[in-house]
FITI-370862 format. One line per 3 residues: for each residue z, y, x of N, C-alpha, C. Coordinates in Angstrom, 2 decimals. Atoms other than C-alpha are relative to their C-alpha. Example, Ala and Ser with C-alpha at 12.3 -4.5 7.8 and 13.67 -1.06 7.14 Angstrom:
BEGIN
0.00:-1.19:0.89:7.80:-4.50:12.30:0.00:1.20:0.90 | -0.06:-1.19:-0.82:7.14:-1.06:13.67:0.73:1.09:-0.77;
This chain:
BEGIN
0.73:-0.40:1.20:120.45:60.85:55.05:0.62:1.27:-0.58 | -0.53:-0.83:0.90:120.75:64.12:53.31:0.31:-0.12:-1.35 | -0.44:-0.11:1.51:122.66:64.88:49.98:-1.52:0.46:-0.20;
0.68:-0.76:1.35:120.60:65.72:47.01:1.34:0.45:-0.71 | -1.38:-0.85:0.81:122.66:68.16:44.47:0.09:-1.34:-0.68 | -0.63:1.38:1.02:124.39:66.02:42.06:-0.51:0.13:-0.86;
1.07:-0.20:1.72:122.87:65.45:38.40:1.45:1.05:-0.29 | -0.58:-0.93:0.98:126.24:67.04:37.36:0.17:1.43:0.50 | 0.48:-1.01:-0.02:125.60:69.77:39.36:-1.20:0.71:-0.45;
1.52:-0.40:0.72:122.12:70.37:38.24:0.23:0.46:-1.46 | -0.12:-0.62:1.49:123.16:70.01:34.57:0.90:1.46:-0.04 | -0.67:-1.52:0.35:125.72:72.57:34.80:-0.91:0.98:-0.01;
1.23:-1.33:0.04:123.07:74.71:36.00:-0.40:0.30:-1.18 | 1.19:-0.17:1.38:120.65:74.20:33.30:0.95:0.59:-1.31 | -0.84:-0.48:1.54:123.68:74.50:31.04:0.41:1.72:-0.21;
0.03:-0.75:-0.57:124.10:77.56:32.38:-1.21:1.35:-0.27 | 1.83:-1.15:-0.11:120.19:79.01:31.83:-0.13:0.06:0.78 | 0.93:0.09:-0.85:119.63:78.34:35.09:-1.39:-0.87:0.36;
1.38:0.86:0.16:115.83:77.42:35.02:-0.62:-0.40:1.53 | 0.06:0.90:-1.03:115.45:74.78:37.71:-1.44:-0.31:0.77 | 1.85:-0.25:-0.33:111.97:75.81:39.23:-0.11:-1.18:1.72;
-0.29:1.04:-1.65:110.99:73.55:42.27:0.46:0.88:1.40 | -0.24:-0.35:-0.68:111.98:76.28:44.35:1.76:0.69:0.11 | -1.60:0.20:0.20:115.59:76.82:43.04:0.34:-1.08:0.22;
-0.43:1.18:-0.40:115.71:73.49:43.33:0.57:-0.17:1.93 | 0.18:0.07:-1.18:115.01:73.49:47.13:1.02:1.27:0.47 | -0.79:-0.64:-0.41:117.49:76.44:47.55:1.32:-0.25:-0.53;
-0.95:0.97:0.16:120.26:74.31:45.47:0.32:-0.45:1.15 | -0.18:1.28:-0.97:119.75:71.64:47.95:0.11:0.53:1.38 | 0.00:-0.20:-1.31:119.41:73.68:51.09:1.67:0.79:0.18;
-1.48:-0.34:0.17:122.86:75.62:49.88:1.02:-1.32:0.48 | -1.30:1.29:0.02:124.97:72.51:49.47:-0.20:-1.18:1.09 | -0.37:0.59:-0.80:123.95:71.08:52.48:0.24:0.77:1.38;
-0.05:-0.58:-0.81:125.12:73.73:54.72:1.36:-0.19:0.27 | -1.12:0.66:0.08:128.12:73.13:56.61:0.74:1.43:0.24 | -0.89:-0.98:-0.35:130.85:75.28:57.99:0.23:1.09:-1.27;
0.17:-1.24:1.23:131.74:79.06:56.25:-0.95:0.84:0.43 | 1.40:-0.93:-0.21:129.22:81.57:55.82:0.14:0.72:-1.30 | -0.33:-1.50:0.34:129.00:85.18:54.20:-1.33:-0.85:-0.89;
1.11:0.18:0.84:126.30:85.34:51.37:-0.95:0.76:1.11 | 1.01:-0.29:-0.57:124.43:87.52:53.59:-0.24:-0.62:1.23 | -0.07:0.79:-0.78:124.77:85.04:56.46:-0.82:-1.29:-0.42;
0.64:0.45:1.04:123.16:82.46:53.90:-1.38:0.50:-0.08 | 1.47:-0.93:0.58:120.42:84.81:52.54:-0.89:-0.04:1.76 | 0.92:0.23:-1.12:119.24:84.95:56.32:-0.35:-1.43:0.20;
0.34:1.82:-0.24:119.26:81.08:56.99:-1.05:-0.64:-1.41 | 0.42:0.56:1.12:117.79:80.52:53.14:-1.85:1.01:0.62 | 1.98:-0.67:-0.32:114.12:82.98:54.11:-0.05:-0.35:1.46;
0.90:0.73:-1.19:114.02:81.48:57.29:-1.00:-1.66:-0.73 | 0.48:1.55:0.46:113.21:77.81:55.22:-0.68:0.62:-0.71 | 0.81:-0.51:1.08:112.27:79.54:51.88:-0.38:1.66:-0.23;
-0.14:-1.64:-0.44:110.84:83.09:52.53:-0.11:0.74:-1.65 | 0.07:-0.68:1.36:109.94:83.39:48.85:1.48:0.38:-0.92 | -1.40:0.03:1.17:113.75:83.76:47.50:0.83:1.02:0.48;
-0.64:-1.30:-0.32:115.01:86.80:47.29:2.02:0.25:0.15 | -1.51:-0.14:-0.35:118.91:88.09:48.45:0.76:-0.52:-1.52 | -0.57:0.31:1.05:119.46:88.25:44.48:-0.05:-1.16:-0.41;
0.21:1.09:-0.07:118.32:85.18:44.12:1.48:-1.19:0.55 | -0.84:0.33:-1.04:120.60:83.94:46.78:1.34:0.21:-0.48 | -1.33:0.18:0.36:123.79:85.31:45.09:0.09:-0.02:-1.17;
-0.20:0.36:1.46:123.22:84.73:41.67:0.06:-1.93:-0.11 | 0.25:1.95:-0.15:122.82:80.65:42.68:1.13:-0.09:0.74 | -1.11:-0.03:-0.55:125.99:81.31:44.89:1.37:0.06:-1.02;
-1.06:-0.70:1.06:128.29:83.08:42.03:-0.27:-1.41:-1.02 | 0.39:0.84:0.98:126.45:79.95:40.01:1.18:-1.46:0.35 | -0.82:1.51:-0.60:127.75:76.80:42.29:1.20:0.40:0.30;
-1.75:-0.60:-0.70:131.13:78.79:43.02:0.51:-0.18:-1.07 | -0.73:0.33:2.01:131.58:78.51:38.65:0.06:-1.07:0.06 | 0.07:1.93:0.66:130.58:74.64:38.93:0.93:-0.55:0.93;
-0.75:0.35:-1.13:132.95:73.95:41.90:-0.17:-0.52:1.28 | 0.37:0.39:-1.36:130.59:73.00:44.18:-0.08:0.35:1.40 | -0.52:-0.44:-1.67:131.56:75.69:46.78:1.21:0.94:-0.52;
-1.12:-0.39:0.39:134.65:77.01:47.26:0.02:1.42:0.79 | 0.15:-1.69:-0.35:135.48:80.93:48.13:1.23:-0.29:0.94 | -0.93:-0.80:-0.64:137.61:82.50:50.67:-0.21:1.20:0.67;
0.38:-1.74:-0.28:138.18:85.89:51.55:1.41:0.02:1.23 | -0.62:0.23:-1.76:140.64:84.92:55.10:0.64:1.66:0.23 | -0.51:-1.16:-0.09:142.96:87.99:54.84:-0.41:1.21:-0.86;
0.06:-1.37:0.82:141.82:90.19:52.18:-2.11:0.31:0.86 | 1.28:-0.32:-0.02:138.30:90.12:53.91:-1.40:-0.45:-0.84 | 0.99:0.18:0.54:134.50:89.76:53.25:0.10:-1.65:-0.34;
0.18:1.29:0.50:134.13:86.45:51.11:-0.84:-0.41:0.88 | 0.59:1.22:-0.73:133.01:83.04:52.93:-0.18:-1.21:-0.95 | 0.00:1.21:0.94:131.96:80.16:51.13:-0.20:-0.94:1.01;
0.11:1.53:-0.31:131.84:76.19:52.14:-0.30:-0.46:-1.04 | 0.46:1.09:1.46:130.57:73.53:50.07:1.41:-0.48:-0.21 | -0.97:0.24:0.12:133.50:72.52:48.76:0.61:-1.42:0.27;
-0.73:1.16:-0.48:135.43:69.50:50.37:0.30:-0.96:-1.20 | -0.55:0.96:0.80:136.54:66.35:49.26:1.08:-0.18:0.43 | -2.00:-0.04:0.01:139.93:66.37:50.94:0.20:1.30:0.19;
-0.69:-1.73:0.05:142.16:69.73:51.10:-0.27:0.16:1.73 | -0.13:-0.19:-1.78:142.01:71.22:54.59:0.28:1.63:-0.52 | -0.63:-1.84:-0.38:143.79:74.93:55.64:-1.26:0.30:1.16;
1.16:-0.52:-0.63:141.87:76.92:57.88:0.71:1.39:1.04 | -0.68:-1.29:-0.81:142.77:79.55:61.26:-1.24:0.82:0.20 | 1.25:-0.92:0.23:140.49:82.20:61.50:0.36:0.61:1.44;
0.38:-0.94:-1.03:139.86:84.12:65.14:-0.08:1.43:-0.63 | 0.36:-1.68:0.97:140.87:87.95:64.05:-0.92:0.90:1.48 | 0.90:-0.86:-0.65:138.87:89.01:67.22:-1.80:-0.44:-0.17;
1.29:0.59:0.07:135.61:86.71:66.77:-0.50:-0.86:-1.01 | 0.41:0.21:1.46:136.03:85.65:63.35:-0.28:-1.63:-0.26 | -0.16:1.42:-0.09:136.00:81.82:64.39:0.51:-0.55:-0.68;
-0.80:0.46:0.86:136.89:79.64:62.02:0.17:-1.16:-0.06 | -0.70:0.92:-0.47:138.81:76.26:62.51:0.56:-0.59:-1.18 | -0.05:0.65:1.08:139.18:73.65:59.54:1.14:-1.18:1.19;
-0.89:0.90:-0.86:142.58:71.54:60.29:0.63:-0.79:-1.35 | -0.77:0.83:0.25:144.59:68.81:58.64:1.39:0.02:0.22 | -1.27:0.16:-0.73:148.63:68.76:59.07:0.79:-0.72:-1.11;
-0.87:1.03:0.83:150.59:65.90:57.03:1.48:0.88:-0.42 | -1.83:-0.68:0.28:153.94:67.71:57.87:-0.55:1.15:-0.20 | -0.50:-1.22:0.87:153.22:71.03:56.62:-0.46:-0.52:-1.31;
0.49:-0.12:1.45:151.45:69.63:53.34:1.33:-0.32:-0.40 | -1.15:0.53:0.49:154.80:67.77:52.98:1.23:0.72:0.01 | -1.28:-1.31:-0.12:157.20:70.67:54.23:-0.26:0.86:-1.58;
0.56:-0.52:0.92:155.14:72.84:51.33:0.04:-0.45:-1.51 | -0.56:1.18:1.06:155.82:70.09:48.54:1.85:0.14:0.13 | -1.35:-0.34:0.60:159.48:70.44:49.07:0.72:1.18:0.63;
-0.50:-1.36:0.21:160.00:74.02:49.53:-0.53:-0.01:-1.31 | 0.23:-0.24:1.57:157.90:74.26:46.07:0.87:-0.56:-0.51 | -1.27:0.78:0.89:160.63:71.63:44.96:1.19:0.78:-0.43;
-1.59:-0.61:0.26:163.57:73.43:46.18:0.09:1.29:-0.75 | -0.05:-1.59:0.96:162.44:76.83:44.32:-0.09:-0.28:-1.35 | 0.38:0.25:1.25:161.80:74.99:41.31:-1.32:0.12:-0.40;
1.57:0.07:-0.25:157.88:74.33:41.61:-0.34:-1.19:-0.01 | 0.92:1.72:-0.44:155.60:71.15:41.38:-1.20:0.87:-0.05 | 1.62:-0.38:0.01:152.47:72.23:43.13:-0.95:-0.44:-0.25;
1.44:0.52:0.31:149.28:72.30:41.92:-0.87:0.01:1.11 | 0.57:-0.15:-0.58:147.43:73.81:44.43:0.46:1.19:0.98 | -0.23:-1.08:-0.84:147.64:76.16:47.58:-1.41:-0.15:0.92;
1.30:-0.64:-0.83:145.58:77.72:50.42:0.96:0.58:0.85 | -1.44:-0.47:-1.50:147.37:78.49:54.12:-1.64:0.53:0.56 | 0.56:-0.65:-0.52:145.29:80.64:55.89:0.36:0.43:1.37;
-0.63:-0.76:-1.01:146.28:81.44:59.37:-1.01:0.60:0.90 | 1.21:-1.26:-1.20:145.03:84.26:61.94:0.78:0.13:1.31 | -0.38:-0.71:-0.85:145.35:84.98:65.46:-1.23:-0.22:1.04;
1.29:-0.34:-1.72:143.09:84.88:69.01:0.18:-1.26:0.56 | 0.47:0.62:-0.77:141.28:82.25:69.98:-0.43:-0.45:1.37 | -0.14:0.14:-1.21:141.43:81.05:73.35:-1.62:-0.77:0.52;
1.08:0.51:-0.11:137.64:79.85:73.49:-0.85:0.92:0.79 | 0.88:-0.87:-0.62:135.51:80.91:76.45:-1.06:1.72:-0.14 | 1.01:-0.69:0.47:133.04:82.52:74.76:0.49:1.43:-1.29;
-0.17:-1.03:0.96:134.87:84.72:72.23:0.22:1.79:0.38 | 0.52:-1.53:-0.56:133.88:88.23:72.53:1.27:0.81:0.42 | -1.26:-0.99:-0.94:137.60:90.13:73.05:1.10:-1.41:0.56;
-0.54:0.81:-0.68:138.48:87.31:74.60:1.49:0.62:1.51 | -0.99:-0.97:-1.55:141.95:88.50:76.92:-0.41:-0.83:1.15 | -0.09:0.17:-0.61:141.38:88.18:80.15:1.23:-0.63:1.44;
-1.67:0.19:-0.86:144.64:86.71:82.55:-0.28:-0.33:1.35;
């Protein structure tokens, strides 16, 4: 079964002045159930393939909207072009492919716990972080894929 947005996403909207037309609606709902990361203009193509009536602005003014309510979360993976995800319910880091831009959602117990007491030993109780790692993907298909 697919999500529907949440009511407390919706209200924020409205709280917001965003006026909840049945076709914002349907581009809410087609946003927040998209998986992986994706560029706004990566988005804006996948959103006028379903809904052709909704324009790019459209598209990142409802982006910049659910990114204020917390329902997707930003990353910019080295100083680059922003990516959004709907935003998780557990934490996860993320390796990025710097030749094919691949991007790889991981889990690791022992670094969350290494990261907890290095913040200790500097004099830190973390709130929150973000690990980012980059290098070359070893996946068939990736375009500068090295050859050996």
């Amino acid at each position: 079964m697919v999500a529907k947005p949440s009511d407390a996403v919706l209200n924020g909207l409205k709280g917001k002045g965003f006026r909840l037309t049945k076709v914002r609606y349907a581009l809410v709902d087609f946003i927040l159930n998209q998986s992986g990361h994706w560029t706004i203009q990566e988005l804006t193509e996948r959103v006028q393939k379903k809904i052709p009536t909704v324009g790019q602005a459209t598209v990142y003014r409802t982006v910049g909207l659910l990114h204020a309510q917390g329902a997707l979360t930003e990353s910019h993976f080295g100083g680059g072009i922003a990516h959004y995800e709907v935003s998780p319910q557990e934490h996860h880091d993320h390796l990025k492919c710097l030749d094919c831009g691949h991007i790889v959602e991981f889990e690791n117990d022992q670094i969350e716990k290494l990261q907890e007491k290095v913040a200790k030993s500097l004099g830190f109780k973390l709130k929150d972080h973000r690990m980012e790692l980059f290098g070359a993907c070893q996946r068939e298909f990736c375009k500068n894929k090295k050859l050996s």
